[in-house]
C-alpha positions in Angstrom: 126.6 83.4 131.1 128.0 81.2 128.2 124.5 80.1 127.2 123.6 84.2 126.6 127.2 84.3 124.4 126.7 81.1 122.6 123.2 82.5 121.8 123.3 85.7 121.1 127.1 84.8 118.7 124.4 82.6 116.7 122.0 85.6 116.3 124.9 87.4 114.8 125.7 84.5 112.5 121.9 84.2 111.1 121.8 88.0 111.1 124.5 88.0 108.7 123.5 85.3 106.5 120.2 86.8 106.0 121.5 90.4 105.0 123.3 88.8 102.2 120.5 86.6 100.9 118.1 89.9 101.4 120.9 92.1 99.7 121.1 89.2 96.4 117.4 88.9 96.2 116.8 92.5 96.3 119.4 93.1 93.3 117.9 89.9 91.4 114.2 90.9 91.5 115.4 95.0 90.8 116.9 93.5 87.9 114.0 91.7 87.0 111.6 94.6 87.6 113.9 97.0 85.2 113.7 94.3 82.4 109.9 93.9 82.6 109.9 97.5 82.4 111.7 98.0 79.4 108.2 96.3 77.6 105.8 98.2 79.2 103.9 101.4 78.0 105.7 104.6 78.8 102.5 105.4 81.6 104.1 102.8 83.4 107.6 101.9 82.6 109.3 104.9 84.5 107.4 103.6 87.2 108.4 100.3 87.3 112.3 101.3 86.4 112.4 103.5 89.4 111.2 100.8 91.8 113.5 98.7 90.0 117.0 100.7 90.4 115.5 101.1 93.9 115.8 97.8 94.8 119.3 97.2 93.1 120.4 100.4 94.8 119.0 98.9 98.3 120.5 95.7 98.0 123.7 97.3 97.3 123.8 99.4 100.0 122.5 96.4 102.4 126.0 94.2 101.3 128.1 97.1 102.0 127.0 97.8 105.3 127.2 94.1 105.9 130.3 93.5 104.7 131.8 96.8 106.7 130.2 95.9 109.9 133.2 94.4 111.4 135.5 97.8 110.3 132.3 100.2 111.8 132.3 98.5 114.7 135.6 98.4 115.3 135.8 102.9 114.0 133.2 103.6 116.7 134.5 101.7 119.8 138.0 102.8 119.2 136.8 106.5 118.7 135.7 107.9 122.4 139.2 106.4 124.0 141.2 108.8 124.8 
């Protein structure tokens, strides 16, 4: 029974560490992709700035659900007790 604790605690531990780096590259490369954009041709550039705020909008929305997993968690086991 400790082996499936030990185990699954150091899923949790990866699983958090790769939402953060996935939540940084997403808002590194949307930036990226909105600065390229601003040098494009108008055919293209709304394009590439709406892919662009999409991805710094994702990654934002990634890090907060990451950072208030602990405080969801705790919201949705505490709110069926009666």
């Amino acid at each position: 029974m400790a082996f499936i604790e030990t185990l699954l605690m150091s899923w949790k531990t990866v699983l958090e560490s790769v939402a953060l780096l996935v939540s940084l590259i997403l808002i590194l490369l949307g930036g990226i992709v909105y600065g390229i954009s601003l040098s494009q041709p108008s055919d293209r550039r709304g394009r590439l700035q709406g892919m662009g705020l999409g991805m710094i909008i994702g990654g934002i929305v990634i890090a907060a659900i990451t950072g208030a997993a602990v405080l969801i968690r705790d919201t949705s086991t505490n709110l069926l007790k009666p």
